[in-house]
Structure formats: C-alpha cells, structure tokens
C-alpha positions as CSV (number, residue, x, y, z in Angstrom):
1,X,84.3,126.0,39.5
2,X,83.7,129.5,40.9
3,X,85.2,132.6,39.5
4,X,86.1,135.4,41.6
5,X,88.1,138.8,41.1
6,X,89.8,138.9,45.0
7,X,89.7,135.9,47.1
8,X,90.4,136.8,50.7
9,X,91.7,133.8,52.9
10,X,91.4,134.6,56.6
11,X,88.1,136.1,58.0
12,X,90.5,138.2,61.0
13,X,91.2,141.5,61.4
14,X,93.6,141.7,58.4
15,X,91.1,139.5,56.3
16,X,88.4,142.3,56.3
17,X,90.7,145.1,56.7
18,X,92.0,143.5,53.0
19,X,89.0,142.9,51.8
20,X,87.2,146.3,52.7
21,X,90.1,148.4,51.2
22,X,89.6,146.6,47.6
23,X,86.2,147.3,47.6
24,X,86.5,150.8,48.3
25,X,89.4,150.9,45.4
26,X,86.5,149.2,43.5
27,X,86.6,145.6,43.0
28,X,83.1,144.2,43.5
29,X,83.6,140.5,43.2
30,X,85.2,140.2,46.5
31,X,85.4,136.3,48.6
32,X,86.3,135.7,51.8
33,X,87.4,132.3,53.2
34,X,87.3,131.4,57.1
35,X,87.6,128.4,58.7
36,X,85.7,129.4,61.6
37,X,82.2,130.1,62.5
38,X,82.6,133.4,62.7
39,X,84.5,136.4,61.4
40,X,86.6,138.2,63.7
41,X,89.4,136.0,64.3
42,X,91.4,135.6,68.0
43,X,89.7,139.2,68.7
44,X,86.5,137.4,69.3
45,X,88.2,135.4,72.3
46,X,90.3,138.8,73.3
47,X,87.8,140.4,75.8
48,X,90.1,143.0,77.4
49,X,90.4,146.5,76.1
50,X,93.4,148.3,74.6
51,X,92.3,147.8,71.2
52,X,91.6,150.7,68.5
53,X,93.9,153.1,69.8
54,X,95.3,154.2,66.7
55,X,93.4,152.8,63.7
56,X,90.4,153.8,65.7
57,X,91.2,156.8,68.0
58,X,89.5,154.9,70.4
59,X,90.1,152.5,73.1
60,X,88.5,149.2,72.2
61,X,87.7,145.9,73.6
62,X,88.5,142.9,70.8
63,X,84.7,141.8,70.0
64,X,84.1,145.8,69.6
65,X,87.2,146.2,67.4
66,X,86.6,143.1,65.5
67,X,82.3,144.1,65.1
68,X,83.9,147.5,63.4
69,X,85.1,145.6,60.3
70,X,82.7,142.7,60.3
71,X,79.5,145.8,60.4
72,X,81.4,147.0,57.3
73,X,81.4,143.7,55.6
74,X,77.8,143.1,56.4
75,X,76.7,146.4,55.0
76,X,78.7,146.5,51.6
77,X,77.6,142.5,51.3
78,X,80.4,141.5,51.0
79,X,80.4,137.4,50.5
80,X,81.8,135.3,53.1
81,X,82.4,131.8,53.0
82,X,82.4,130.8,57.2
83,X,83.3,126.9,58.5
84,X,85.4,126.5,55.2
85,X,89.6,125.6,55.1
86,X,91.2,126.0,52.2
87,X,94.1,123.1,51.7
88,X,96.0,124.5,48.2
89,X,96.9,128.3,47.0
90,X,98.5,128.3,43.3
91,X,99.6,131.4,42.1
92,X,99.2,132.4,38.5
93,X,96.5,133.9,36.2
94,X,94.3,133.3,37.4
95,X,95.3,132.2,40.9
96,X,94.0,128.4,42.1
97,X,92.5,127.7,45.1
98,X,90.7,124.8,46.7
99,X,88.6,124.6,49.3
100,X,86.1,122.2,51.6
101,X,83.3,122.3,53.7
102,X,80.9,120.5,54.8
103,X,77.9,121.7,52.8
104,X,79.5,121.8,49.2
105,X,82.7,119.3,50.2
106,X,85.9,119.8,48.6
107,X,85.7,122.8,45.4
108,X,88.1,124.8,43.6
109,X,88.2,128.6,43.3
110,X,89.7,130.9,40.1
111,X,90.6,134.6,41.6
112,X,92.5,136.8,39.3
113,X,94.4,138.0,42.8
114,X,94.9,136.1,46.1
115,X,95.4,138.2,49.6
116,X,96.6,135.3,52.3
117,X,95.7,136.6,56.0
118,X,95.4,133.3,57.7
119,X,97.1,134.9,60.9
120,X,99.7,132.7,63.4
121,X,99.6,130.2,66.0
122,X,101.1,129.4,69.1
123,X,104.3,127.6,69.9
124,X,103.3,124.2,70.9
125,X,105.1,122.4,74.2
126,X,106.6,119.6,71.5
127,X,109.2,123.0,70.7
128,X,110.5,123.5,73.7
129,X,111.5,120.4,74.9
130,X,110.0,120.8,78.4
131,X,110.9,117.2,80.4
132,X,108.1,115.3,81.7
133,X,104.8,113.1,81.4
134,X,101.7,114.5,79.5
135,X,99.6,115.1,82.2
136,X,96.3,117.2,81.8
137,X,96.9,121.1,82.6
138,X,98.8,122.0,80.1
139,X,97.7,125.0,77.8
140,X,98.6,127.5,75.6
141,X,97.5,130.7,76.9
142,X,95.2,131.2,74.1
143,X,93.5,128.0,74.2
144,X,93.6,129.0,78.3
145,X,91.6,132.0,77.2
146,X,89.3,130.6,74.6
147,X,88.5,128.4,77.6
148,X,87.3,130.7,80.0
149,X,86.4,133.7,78.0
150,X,83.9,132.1,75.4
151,X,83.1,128.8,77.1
152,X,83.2,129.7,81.1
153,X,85.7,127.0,82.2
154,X,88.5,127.3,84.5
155,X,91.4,125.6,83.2
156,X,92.9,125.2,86.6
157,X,93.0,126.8,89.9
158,X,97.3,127.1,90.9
159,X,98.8,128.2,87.5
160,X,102.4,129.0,86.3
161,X,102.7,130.9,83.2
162,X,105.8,130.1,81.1
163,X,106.4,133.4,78.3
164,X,105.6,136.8,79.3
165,X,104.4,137.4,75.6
166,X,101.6,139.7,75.6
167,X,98.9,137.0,75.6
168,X,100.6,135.3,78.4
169,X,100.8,138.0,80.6
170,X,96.8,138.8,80.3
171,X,96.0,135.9,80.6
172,X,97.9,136.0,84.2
173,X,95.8,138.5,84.9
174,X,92.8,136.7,83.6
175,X,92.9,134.0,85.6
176,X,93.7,135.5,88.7
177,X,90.3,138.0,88.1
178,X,88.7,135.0,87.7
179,X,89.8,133.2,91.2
180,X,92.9,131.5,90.4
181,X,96.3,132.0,92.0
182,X,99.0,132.6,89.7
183,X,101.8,131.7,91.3
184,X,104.5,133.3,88.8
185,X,105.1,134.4,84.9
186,X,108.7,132.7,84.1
187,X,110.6,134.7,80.9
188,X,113.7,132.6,79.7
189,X,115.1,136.2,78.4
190,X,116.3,139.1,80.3
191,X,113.6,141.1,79.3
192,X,110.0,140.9,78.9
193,X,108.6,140.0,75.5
194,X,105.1,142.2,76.3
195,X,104.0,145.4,76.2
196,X,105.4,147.5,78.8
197,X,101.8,148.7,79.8
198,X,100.4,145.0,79.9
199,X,103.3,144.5,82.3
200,X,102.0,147.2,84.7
201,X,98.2,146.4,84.1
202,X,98.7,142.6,84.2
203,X,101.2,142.0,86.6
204,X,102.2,144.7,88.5
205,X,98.4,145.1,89.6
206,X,97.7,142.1,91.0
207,X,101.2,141.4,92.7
208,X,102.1,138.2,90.1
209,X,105.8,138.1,90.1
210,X,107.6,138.1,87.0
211,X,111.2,136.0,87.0
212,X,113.2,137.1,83.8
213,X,116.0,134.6,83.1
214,X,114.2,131.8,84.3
215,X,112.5,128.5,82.0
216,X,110.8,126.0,83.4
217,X,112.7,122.8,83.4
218,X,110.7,119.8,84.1
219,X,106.7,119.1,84.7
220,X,105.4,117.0,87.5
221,X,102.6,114.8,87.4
222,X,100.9,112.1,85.8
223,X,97.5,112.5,85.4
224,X,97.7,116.2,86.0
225,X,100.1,118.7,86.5
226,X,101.4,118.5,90.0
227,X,103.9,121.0,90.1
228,X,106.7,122.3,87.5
229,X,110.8,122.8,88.4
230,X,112.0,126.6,87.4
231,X,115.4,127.0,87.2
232,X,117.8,130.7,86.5
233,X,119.6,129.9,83.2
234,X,122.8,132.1,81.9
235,X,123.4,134.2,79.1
236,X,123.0,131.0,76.6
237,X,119.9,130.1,78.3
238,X,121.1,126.8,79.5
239,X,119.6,126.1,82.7
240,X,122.2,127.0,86.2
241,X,122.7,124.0,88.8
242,X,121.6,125.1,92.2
243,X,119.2,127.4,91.2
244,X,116.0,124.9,90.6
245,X,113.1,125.1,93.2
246,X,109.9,123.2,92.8
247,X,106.4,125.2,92.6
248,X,102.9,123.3,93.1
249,X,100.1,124.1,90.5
250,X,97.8,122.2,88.7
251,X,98.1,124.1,85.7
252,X,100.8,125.3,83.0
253,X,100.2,128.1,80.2
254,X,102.8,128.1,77.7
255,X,103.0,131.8,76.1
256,X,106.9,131.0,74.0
257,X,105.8,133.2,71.1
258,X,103.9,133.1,68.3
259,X,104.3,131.7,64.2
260,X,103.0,132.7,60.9
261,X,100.5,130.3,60.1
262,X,102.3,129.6,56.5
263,X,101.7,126.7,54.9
264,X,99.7,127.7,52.3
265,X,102.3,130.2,51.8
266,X,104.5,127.6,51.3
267,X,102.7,125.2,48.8
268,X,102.0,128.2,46.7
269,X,105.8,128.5,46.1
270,X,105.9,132.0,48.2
271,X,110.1,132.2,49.0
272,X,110.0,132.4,52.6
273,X,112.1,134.8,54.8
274,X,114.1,133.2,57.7
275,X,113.7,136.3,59.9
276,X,110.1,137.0,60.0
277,X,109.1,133.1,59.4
278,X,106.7,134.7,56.6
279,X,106.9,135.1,53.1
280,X,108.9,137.5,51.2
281,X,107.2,140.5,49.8
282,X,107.9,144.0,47.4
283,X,106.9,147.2,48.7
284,X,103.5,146.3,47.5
285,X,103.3,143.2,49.9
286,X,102.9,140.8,46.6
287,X,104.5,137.6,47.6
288,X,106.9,135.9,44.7
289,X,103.9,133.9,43.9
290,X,101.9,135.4,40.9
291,X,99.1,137.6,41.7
292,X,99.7,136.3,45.6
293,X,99.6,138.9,48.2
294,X,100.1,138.8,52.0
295,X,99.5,141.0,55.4
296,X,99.2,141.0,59.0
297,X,100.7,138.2,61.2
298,X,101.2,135.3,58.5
299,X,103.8,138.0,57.1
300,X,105.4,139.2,60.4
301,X,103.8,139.4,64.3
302,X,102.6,142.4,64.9
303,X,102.2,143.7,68.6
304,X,99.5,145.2,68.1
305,X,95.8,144.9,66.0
306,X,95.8,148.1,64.7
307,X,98.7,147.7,63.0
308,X,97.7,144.3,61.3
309,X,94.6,146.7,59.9
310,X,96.6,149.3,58.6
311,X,98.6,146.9,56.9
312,X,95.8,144.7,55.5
313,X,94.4,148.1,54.2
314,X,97.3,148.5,52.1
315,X,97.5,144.9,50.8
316,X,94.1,145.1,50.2
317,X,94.4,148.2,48.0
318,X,97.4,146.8,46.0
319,X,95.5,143.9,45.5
320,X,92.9,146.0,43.5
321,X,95.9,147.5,41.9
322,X,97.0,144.5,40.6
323,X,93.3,143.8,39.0
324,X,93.0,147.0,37.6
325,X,95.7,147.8,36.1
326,X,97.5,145.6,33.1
327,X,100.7,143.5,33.6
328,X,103.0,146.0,31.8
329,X,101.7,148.5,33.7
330,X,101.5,147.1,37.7
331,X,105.1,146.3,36.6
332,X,108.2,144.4,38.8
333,X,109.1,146.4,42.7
334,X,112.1,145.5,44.7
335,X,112.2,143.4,47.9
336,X,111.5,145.8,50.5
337,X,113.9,145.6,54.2
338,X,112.3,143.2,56.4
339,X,110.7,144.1,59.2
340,X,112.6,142.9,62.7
341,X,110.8,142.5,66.0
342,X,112.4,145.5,68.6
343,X,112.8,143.7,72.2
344,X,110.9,145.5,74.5
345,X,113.0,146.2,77.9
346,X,112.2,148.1,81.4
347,X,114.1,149.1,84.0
348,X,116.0,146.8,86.4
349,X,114.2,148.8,89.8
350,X,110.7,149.9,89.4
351,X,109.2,151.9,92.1
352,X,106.0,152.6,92.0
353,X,105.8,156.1,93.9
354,X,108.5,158.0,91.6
355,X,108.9,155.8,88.2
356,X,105.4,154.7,86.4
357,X,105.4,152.9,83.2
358,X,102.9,154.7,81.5
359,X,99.2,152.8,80.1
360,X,98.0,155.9,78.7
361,X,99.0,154.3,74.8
362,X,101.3,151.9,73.3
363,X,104.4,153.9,74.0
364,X,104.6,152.7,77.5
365,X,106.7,156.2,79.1
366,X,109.0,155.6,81.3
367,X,107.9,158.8,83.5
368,X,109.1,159.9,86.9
369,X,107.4,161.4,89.8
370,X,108.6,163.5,92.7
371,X,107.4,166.2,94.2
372,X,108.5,169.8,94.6
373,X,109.6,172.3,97.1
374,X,106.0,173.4,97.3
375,X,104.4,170.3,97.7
376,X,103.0,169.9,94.1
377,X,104.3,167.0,91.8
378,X,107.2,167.5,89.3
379,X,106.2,165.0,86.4
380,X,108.6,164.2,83.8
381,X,109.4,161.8,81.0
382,X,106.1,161.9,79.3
383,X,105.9,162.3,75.8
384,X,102.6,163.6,75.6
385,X,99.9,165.0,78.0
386,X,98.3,161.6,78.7
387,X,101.4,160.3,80.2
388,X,101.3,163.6,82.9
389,X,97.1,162.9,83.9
390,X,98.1,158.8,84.1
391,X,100.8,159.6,86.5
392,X,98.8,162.3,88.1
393,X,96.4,159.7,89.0
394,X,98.4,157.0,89.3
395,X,99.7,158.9,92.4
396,X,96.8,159.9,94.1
397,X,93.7,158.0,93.4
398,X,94.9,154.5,90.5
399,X,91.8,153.9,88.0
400,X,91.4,151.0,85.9
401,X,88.8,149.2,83.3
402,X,87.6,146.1,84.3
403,X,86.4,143.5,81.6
404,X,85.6,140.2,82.1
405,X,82.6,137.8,80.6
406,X,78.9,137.0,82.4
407,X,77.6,133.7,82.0
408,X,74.2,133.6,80.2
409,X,71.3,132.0,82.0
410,X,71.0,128.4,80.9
411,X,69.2,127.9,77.2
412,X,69.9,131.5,75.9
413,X,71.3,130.9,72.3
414,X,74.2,133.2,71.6
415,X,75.5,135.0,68.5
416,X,79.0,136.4,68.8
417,X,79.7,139.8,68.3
418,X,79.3,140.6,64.2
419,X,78.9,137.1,63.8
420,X,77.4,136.4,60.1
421,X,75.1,133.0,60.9
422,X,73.8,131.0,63.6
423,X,75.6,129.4,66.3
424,X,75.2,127.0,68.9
425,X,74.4,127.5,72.3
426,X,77.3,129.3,74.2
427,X,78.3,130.3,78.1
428,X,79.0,133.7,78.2
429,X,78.8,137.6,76.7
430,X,81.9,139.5,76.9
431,X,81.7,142.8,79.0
432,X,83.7,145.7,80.6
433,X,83.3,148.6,83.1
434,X,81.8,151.5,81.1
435,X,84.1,153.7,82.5
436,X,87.2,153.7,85.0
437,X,87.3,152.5,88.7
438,X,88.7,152.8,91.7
439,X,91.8,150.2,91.4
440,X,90.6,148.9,94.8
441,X,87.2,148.2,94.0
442,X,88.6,145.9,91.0
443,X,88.1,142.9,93.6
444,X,84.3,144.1,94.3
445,X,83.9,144.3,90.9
446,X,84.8,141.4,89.7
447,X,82.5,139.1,92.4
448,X,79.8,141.0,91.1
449,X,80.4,139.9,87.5
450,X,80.7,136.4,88.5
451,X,77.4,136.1,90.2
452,X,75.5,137.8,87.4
453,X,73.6,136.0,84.8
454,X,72.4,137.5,81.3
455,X,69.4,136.9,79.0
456,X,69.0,137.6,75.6
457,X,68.6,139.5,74.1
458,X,71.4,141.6,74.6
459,X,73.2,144.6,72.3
460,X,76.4,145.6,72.6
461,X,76.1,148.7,74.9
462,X,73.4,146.8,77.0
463,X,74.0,147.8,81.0
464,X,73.6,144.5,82.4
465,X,75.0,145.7,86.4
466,X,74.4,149.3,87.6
467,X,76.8,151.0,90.0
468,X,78.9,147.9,89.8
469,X,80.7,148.2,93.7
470,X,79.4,151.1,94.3
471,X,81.2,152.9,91.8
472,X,78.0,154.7,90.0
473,X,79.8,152.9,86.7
474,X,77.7,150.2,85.1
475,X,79.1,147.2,83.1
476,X,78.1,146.9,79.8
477,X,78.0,144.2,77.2
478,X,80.8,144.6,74.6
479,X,79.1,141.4,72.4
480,X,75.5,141.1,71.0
481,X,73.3,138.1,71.9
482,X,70.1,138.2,69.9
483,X,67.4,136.1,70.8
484,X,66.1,132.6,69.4
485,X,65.5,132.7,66.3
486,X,66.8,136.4,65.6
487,X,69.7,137.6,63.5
488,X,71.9,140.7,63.8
C-alpha cells in the first residue's frame, strides 16, 4: 500500500492549482491522480482564447493556460499518476483511497489529507427527455469539440445547437469556422446562459441566430439526424401549440448545463448540497468527510478557469494546513453561504452601431456609442478604459483573434501541450493569430489554416503561416509537438 501526505484526484486546472499551492505551503509528499493521458483537463480540448485574464493578467488560449500549471508541476517534480481512475475515497486518518490502472491494476492509497478536483460533465440527452429515435449526430458540445479540435473530424455539416451555455455557444462558432452551417442556438430560458462577450464573439460575428425561449421538441431521423422540431415554450417552459417549425440538419449539440462530477464525493460520505449539486464545505473548503477537501467545478461551476485556480490555490493551501497543524489546533469552522449561479441577461434590442457588449474582459459592458455635435464619438457605459478602445474599434475598423487547429502531416507523433508521457499518434496542433485581425479577413484566415499542414517538431510559439491573409500577423502554435522519440 502506498503512503502519501496530499493525494490530489483530478489532473485539471484545479488539480494542479491544489496541488502546487501545498507544495509551496510545504508539503513535499504530494500525488496526483488522473484518469487521462494527460494533465490539463477539458483545457487541453479548449483551443480558443479568453483564458488567464485574471489569474494570469494575460489573455490565454486553454493548452497555454493549462501548460502554465503543468510547467510548474514538471519543474517542482511533482508525482503524477496519468491513465489511472480512482473508484473509492474514505475519509479518516488517514484518508483511503483506491485506485487502478493498467500497469499496477487495482491498489490502495493512505494520504493523511484528500483534495477531490475531478471537475463536471455534461448533461446527457437521457435528462431532457428529447422525443425521438437514436439516430447518429447527436453530441454534446464538448465531445463535438474534442472531435474536431484534437482529432480533426467534422461531426456534421447542418447543425442545431440546443443550450447557449458557454461551451455551446463556441462551439457554434467552431463549427461554422470550420465549414459547417449552423443553422440556430435554441435557449429554453429567457436569457442566455453564456458569457455576454462569447455571445457577441460567437454568435453575433458570424450571423448564428440565437432563439431564447425556445427547446427543441422532437429529433428526426433514423440512422442519422434528419432534422429536429423547435418549438416557443411559456413561462413554465412547456412547449406552445402553433409555434413548432421543422429545421433540416444532420447534426445536434446538446449544451443543457453542466454537473459536478461527485460520486466519489458521495461514497466518501461528503453531505451534499442541493443547490450547487456539490458537496458541502466550511470556509476552509473541507468537505464533512475527515481530512476530505474539495474545489473547482465538482464543488460549484464556475464560469470561468481562473476562478477554478484561485480556488484550488486556496484548497490546496488548507489542505497543508490540515497536515501541519494538530487536530486541536486546525480546529471545527462553520458552513460557509453557498455559492448561487447569477443568470447572465442582455438587452431585448441590440444594435450594433450605438450599444456594444463589451469583449474587452469578463464583465461584458453594456456600453453605448453615439456621436457628438462635432463629429467625434461620445462613449459611455464602460467601466474601465478597455471597454472605450473596444468600442472605439468596434466602430470603426472590428479586430478579432482567430484560433483554430492545423492538421499535422501524416506520421508526425504528437505530444499535447505540458503533456507528462508519450502519446499516440494525433491529427492536429492547436493555434491562434498572434495578434488581432481585421474582422473581415476572419474568412481568409481561416481557409488558410485549413489547407496548412505541420511537422514536428513544433514549440509553442512556432509561426507555422506568415502574414496569414495578408494581415502581416502570423499564426502560431499554442501546443508543443516534439519529435519521435523526444520528450518536453
């Protein structure tokens, strides 16, 4: 049986956040646990940008973001235990864990302190009760973008995006960089349930139209999707008669929210809260499980990465706490208020020329735009001086990043960004505009990507197209692809 001090479960963002923040408080005998073959979580599969802002400064892309912590873990050695899924979490002292994998088959684990960061999932079609046959073309929008951003594949060409969660609305825009028409994103609520500036970025971009109050109702099709039935529905979401119509596709991506993956949380005896769907903590995010700890998204979702970080960080840190200091003194905490997801509204008439939504950060401004007697433009509503230069330019000449994936050329191995061992062959390396372009040129742009093939190997940084559209902006690789037989 191995001992450890801090077993980590969950490789993600909040895993190594968790796991970094207890070294530095000075635990040394640190495990992490992921089921994957890489650390890095979803971020590794979440090419666009937007990332970093505030736990970084920076605007990110997700295999950058995710490289920042997994550098970290490489360089303070760290131990990580990759392609293993742990089954049972005990709580206690010490805490029980057990664990398989292939190479050393099912094993337990003794940690004087657990930190669970196992993440969430997606809501499956099987929980919305969606009529029909099970035809092939139905996805959820991340296995959509697992699909096209890691392995090259189109999931469909006519899509219909049920949700207009945050993942489901970039991966509207996804598709349709990559060729596809999306024909709408359908939102049962009255608002949206995305971030105001992926609404703008996503959707308002690329002319997708965005039907609040509207479900789909029934899927046609019996080898593959044919088409789907959306239908208005009233203020208890029941669908109204009259108002169905019919709309051809071949393929359906189901963004309906996201869930705490929690049921280790639940065999270790963690209470659970009905609100947040994840376990109940104190103010120092120790579960009701002895010695038990949880953060990021199998606690509550959090909108955005940075946020998970910050609060894996803290976890993390009381973790070490909780191994460093005796029982009397670490002490009982209260139940802290639990966290409620805010619902994320925008205005019932949008136009473009005098109300923007800013994209400058997460706030998403509302701000307005005339102009003045003298002919200059009076900018308002702002809340800092990126939301008057985004509206500036908004007005008079739109810029935007563009990130997308290039295939590599056939038999280049690939390593994913920060990945700790070997992988298989793969189809692509994620990339993104090095600077801003012309919104026009997006088009240009992006036929220029699709042609391109890459060898390794490749750093992240690498230009791999120069003056992409005539822009004089190169695209770079945000991933590293070393080359046969090397490591990173």
């Amino acid at each position: 049986m191995k001992k450890v001090q801090l077993a980590v479960i969950g490789g993600g963002p909040a895993g190594m956040a968790a796991a970094l923040s207890a070294y530095e408080k000075g635990i040394r005998d640190i495990l992490v646990l992921e089921r994957d073959k890489e650390l890095g979580g979803i971020l590794n599969q979440c090419i666009h940008n937007g990332f970093g802002l505030h736990a970084f400064k920076e605007e990110l892309t997700g295999p950058e973001y995710a490289a920042r912590y997994v550098d970290r873990i490489r360089q303070e050695k760290i131990p990580v235990l990759l392609n293993t899924m742990v089954v049972d979490v005990q709580g206690g002292m010490p805490c029980q864990i057990t664990a398989m994998n292939r190479h050393q088959g099912m094993f337990r684990i003794e940690a004087g302190a657990v930190v669970l960061a196992m993440g969430c999932r997606e809501r499956a079609r099987g929980a919305m009760n969606i009529p029909g046959q099970r035809p092939a073309g139905i996805y959820s929008a991340g296995t959509a973008q697992r699909y096209v951003n890691i392995e090259g594949r189109m999931p469909g060409r006519e899509v219909v995006v049920l949700g207009s969660g945050d993942i489901g609305l970039i991966m509207a825009r996804r598709m349709a960089l990559q060729g596809a028409k999306v024909k709408l994103v359908a939102e049962i609520m009255p608002y949206s349930g995305g971030l105001k500036r992926n609404i703008v970025q996503c959707l308002d971009d690329f002319g997708i139209p965005l039907r609040l109050s509207c479900t789909v109702t029934e899927i046609h099709g019996k080898h593959r999707v044919e088409g789907v039935t959306v239908a208005k529905v009233d203020e208890k979401l029941n669908p109204i008669p009259g108002t169905m119509e019919r709309i051809s596709c071949d393929t359906l991506l189901l963004s309906c929210g996201l869930i705490p993956e929690n049921e280790l949380s639940r065999g270790a005896g963690a209470a659970m809260d009905d609100v947040t769907q994840g376990p109940v903590v104190n103010p120092r995010l120790e579960t009701t499980a002895q010695g038990i700890f949880a953060c990021g998204n199998v606690l509550h979702v959090h909108d955005l990465v940075d946020n998970v970080s910050i609060e894996a960080r803290k976890a993390g840190g009381f973790a070490a706490d909780y191994l460093l200091k005796g029982k009397e003194e670490w002490g009982e905490a209260a139940r802290p208020p639990i966290p409620e997801k805010v619902k994320s509204s925008l205005p019932d008439a949008r136009d473009a020329s005098k109300q923007l939504i800013c994209i400058g950060c997460p706030v998403g401004c509302l701000v307005t735009v005339g102009k003045k007697e003298d002919g200059s433009l009076s900018i308002t509503g702002n809340t800092c001086k990126k939301g008057e230069a985004y509206a500036r330019n908004e007005v008079t000449a739109p810029m935007r990043t563009v990130t997308s994936v290039i295939r590599l050329a056939q038999g280049q191995p690939e390593k994913a960004a920060g990945a700790l061992e070997d992988k298989k062959e793969a189809r692509t390396v994620p990339v993104k505009t090095a600077g801003e372009i012309p919104k026009e040129k997006i088009w240009e742009c992006m036929a220029q990507i699709r042609k391109a093939r890459a060898r390794a190997p490749i750093c992240v940084g690498d230009v791999l197209i120069e003056n992409v559209a005539g822009t004089s902006v190169a695209v770079v690789a945000t991933g590293n692809v070393p080359a046969k037989g090397q490591g990173l």
